[in-house]
C-alpha atoms as a printed R data frame, in Angstrom:
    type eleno elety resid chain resno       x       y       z
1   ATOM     1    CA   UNK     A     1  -3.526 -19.818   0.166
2   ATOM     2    CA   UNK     A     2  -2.362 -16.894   2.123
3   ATOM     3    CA   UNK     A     3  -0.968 -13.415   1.098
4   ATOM     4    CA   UNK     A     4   0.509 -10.421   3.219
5   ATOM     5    CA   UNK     A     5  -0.604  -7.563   2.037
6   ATOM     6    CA   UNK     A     6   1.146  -4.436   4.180
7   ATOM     7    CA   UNK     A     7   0.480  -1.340   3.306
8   ATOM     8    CA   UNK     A     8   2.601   1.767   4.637
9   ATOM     9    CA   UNK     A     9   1.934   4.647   6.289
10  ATOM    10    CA   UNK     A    10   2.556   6.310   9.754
11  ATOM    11    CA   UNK     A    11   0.802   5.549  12.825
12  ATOM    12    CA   UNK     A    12  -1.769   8.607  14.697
13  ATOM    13    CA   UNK     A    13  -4.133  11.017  14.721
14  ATOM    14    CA   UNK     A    14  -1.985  13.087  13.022
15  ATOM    15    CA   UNK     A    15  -0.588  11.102  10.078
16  ATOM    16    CA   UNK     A    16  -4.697  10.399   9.081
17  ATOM    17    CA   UNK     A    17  -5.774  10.874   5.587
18  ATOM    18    CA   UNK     A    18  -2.339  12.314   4.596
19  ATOM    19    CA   UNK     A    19  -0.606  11.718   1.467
20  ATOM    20    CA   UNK     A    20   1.892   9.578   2.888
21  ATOM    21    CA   UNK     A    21  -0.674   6.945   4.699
22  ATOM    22    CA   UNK     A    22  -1.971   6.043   1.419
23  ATOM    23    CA   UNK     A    23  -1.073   2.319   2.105
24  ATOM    24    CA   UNK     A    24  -3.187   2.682   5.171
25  ATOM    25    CA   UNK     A    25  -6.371   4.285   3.283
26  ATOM    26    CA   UNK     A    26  -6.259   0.955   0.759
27  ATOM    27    CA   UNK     A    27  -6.136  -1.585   3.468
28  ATOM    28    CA   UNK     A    28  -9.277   0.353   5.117
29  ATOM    29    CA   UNK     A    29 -10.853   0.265   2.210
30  ATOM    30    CA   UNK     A    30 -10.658  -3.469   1.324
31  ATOM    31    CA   UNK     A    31 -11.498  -4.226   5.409
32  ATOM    32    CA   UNK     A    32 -14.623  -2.372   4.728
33  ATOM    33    CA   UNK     A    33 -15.356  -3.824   1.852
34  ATOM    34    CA   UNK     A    34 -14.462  -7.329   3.123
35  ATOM    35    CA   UNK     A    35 -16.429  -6.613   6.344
36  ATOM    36    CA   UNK     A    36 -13.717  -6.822   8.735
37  ATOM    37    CA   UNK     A    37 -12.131  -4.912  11.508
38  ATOM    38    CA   UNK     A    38  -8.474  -4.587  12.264
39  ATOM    39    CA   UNK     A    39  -6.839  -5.442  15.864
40  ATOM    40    CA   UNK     A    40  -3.719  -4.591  17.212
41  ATOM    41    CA   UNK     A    41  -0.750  -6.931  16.937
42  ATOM    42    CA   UNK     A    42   2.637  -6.889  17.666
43  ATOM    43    CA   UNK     A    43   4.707  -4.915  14.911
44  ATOM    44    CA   UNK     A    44   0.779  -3.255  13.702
45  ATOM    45    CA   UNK     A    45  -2.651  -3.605  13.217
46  ATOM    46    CA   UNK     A    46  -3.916  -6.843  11.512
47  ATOM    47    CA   UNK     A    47  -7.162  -8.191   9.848
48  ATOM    48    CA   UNK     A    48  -8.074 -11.271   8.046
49  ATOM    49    CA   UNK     A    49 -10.006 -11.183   4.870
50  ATOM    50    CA   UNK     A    50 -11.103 -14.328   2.858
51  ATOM    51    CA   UNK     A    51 -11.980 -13.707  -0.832
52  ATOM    52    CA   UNK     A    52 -12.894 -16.473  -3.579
53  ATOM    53    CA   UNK     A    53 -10.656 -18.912  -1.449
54  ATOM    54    CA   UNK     A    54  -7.469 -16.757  -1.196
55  ATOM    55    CA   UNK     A    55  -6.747 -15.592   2.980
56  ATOM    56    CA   UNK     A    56  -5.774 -11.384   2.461
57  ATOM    57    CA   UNK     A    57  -3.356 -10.630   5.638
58  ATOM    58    CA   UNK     A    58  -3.924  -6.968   5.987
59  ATOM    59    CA   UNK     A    59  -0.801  -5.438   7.915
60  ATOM    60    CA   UNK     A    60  -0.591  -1.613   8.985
61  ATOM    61    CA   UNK     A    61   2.823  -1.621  10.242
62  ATOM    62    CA   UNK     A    62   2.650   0.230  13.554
63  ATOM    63    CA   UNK     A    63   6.327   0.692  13.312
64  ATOM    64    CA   UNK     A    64   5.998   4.056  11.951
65  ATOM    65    CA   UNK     A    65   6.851   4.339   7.725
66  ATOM    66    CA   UNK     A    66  11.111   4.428   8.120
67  ATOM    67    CA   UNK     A    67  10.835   0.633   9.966
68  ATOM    68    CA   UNK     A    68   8.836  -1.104   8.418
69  ATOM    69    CA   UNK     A    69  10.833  -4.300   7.417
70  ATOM    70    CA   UNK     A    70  10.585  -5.225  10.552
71  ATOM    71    CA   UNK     A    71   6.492  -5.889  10.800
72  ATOM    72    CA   UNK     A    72   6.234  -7.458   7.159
73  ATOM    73    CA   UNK     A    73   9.398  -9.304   8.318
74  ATOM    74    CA   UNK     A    74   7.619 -10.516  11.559
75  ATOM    75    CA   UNK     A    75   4.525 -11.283   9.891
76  ATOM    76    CA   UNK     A    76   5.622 -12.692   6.626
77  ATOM    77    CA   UNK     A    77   7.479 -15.778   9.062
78  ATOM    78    CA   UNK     A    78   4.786 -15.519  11.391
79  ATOM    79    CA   UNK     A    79   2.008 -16.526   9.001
80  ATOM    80    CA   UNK     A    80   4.554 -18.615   6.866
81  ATOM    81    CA   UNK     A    81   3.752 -16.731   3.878
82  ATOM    82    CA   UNK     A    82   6.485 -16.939   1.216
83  ATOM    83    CA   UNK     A    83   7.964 -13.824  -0.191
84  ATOM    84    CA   UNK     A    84   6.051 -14.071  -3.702
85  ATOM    85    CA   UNK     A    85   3.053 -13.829  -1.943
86  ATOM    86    CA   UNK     A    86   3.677 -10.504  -0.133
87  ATOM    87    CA   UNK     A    87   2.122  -7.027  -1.686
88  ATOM    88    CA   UNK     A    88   3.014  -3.704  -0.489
89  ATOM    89    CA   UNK     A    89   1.102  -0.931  -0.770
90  ATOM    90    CA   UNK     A    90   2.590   2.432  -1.079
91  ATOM    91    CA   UNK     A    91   2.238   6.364  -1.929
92  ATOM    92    CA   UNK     A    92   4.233   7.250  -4.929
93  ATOM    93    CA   UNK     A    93   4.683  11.027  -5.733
94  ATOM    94    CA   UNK     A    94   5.853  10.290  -9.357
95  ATOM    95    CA   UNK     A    95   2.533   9.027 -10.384
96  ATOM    96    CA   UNK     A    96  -0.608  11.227 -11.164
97  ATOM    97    CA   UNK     A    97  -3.073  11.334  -7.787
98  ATOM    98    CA   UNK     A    98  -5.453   8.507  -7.519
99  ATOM    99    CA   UNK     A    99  -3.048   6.369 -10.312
100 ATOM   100    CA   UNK     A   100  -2.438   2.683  -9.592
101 ATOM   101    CA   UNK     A   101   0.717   1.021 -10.432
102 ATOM   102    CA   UNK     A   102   1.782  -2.606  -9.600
103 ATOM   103    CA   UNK     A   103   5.255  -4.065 -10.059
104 ATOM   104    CA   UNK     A   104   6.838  -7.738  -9.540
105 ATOM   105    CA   UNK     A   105   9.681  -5.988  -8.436
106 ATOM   106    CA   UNK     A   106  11.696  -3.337  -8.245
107 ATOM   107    CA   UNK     A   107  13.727  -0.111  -6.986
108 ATOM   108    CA   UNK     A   108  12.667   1.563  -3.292
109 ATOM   109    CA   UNK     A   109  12.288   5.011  -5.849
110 ATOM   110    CA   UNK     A   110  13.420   7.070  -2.348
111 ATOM   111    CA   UNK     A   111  10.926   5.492  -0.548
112 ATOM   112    CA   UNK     A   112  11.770   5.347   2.857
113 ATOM   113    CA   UNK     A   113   9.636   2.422   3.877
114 ATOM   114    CA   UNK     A   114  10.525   0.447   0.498
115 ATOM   115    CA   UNK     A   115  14.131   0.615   1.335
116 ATOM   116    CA   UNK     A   116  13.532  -0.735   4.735
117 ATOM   117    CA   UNK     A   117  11.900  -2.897   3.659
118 ATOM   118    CA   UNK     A   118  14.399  -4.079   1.111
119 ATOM   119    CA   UNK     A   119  17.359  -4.168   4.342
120 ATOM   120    CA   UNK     A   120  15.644  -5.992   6.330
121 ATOM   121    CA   UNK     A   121  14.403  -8.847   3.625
122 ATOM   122    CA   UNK     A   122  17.911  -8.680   2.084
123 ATOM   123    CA   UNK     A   123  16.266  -7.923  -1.874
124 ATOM   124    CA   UNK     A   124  13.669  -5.842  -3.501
125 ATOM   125    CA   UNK     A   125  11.915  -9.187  -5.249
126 ATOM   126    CA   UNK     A   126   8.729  -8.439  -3.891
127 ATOM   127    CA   UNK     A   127   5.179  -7.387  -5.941
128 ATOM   128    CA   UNK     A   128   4.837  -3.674  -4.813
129 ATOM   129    CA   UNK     A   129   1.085  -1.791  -5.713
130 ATOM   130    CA   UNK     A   130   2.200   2.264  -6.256
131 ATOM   131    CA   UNK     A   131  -0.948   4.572  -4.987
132 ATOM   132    CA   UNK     A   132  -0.227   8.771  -7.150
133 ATOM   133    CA   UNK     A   133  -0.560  11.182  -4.972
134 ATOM   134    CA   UNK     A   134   0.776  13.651  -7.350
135 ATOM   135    CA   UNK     A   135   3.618  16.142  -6.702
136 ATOM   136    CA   UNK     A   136   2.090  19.740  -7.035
137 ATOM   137    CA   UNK     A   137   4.562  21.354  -4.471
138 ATOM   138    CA   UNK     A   138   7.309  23.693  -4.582
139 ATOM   139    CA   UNK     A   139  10.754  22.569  -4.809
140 ATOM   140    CA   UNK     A   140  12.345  21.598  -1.299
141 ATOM   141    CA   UNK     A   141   8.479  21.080   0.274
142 ATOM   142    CA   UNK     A   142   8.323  17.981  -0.728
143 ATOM   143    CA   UNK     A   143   8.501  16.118   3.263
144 ATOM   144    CA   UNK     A   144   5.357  18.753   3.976
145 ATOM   145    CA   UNK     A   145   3.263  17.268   0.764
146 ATOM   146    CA   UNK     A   146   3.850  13.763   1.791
147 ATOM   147    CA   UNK     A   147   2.761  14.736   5.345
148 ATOM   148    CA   UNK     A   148   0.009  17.229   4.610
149 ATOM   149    CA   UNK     A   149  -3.854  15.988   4.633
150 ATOM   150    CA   UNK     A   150  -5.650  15.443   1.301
151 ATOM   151    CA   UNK     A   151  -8.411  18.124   1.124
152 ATOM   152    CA   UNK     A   152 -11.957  17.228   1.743
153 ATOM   153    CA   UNK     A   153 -12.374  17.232  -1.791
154 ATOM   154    CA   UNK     A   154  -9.255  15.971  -2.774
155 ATOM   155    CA   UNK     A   155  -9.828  12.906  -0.472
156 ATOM   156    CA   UNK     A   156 -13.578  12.096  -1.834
157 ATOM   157    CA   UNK     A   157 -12.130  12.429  -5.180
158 ATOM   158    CA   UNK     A   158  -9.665   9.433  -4.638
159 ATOM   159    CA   UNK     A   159 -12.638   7.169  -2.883
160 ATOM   160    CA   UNK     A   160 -12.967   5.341  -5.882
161 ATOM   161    CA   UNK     A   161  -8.958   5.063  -6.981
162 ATOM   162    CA   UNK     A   162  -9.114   3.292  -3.316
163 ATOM   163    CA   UNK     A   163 -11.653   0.946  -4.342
164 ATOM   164    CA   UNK     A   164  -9.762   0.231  -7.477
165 ATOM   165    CA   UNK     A   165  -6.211  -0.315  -5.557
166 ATOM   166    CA   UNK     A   166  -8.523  -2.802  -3.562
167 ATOM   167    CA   UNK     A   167  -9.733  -4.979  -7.277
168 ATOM   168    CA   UNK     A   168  -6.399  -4.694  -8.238
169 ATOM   169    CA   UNK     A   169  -4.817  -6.095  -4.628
170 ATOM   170    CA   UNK     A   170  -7.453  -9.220  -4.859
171 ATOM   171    CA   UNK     A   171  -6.378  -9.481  -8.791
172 ATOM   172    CA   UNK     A   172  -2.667  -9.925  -7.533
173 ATOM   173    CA   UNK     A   173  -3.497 -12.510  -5.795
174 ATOM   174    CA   UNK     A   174  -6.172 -14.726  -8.019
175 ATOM   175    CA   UNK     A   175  -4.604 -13.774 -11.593
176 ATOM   176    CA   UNK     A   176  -0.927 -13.008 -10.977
177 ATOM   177    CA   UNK     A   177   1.353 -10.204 -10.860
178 ATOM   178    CA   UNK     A   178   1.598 -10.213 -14.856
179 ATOM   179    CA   UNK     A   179  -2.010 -10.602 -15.725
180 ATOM   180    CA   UNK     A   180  -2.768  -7.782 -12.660
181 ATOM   181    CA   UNK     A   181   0.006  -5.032 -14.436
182 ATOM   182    CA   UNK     A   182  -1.725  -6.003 -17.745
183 ATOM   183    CA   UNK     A   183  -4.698  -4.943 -16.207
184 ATOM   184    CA   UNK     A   184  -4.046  -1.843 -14.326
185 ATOM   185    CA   UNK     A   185  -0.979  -0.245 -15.192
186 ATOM   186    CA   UNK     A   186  -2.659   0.452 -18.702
187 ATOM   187    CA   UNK     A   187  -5.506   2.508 -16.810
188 ATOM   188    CA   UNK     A   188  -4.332   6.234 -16.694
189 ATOM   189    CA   UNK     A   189  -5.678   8.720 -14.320
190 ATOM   190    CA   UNK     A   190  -6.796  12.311 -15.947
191 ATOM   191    CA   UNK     A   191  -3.681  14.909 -14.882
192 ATOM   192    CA   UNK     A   192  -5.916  17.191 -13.440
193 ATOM   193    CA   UNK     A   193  -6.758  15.445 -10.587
């Protein structure tokens, strides 16, 4: 059984290890877990991952953050996955840094990618996995948090949220989007982070 799992963020040099990429950092993370490498395809970059007989399609839409309905679009009919099988994998500034929040469903929450997402597909019923990457920023700054790099520290301190956002992504898929919420929203992340 196949999933697509895309996870959002902005293509280059300069959009690595930023806030907003956060999608990107979890698919890296499961490829190296999964020991896999990632190739460029049309619409992104694409790598196959097998786990405990499930198939893991891991899409980094190269379509930069604002389009990217159109690769899980592409990829979702070019794999013939059905919809209930697709996971994406997101930043969310509303939740503490390094938090991890899945959802069967839901609303884009002003994210740009989500809500292109949501036009192109024609609904929002898709699982969604939210990545915190805080909002400690002044008011009307908020574009130059998204796109400013973690800190060296910063970024090893979320190494092992990663990780997590990678158990809960293979949970999604062998125990359900109910039994995976059950599971992880009810973990909380320290506010200090």
């Amino acid at each position: 059984m196949k999933y697509l799992i895309a996870g959002l963020g902005n293509v280059g040099k300069t959009y690595e290890k930023t806030r907003h990429n956060a999608g990107f950092e979890i698919l890296d993370a499961f490829a190296r877990v999964s020991n896999v490498v990632f190739a460029t395809k049309r619409y992104g970059d694409l790598a196959e991952a097998k786990y405990r007989g499930k198939t893991f399609i891991l899409l980094k839409p190269s379509t930069c953050m604002n389009l990217s309905g159109n690769a899980v679009a592409y990829w979702l009919q070019a794999e013939n996955i059905p919809q209930e099988r697709l996971l994406v994998v997101l930043d969310d500034l509303a939740l503490p840094a390094g938090t991890v929040r899945i959802r069967g469903k839901g609303s884009n929450g002003g994210h740009n990618g989500l809500k292109h997402i949501d036009q192109i597909l024609g609904n929002s019923n898709y699982a969604r996995l939210r990545f915190g990457i805080g909002n400690d920023f002044p008011q009307g700054y908020q574009v130059d948090y998204v796109l400013a790099k973690w800190s060296k520290a910063e970024y090893e301190s979320l190494i092992p949220d990663f990780e997590t956002a990678v158990e809960a992504i293979k949970s999604f898929a062998l125990a359900g989007t109910e039994r995976t919420m059950n599971i992880y929203n009810t973990k909380s992340k320290p506010e200090d982070k």
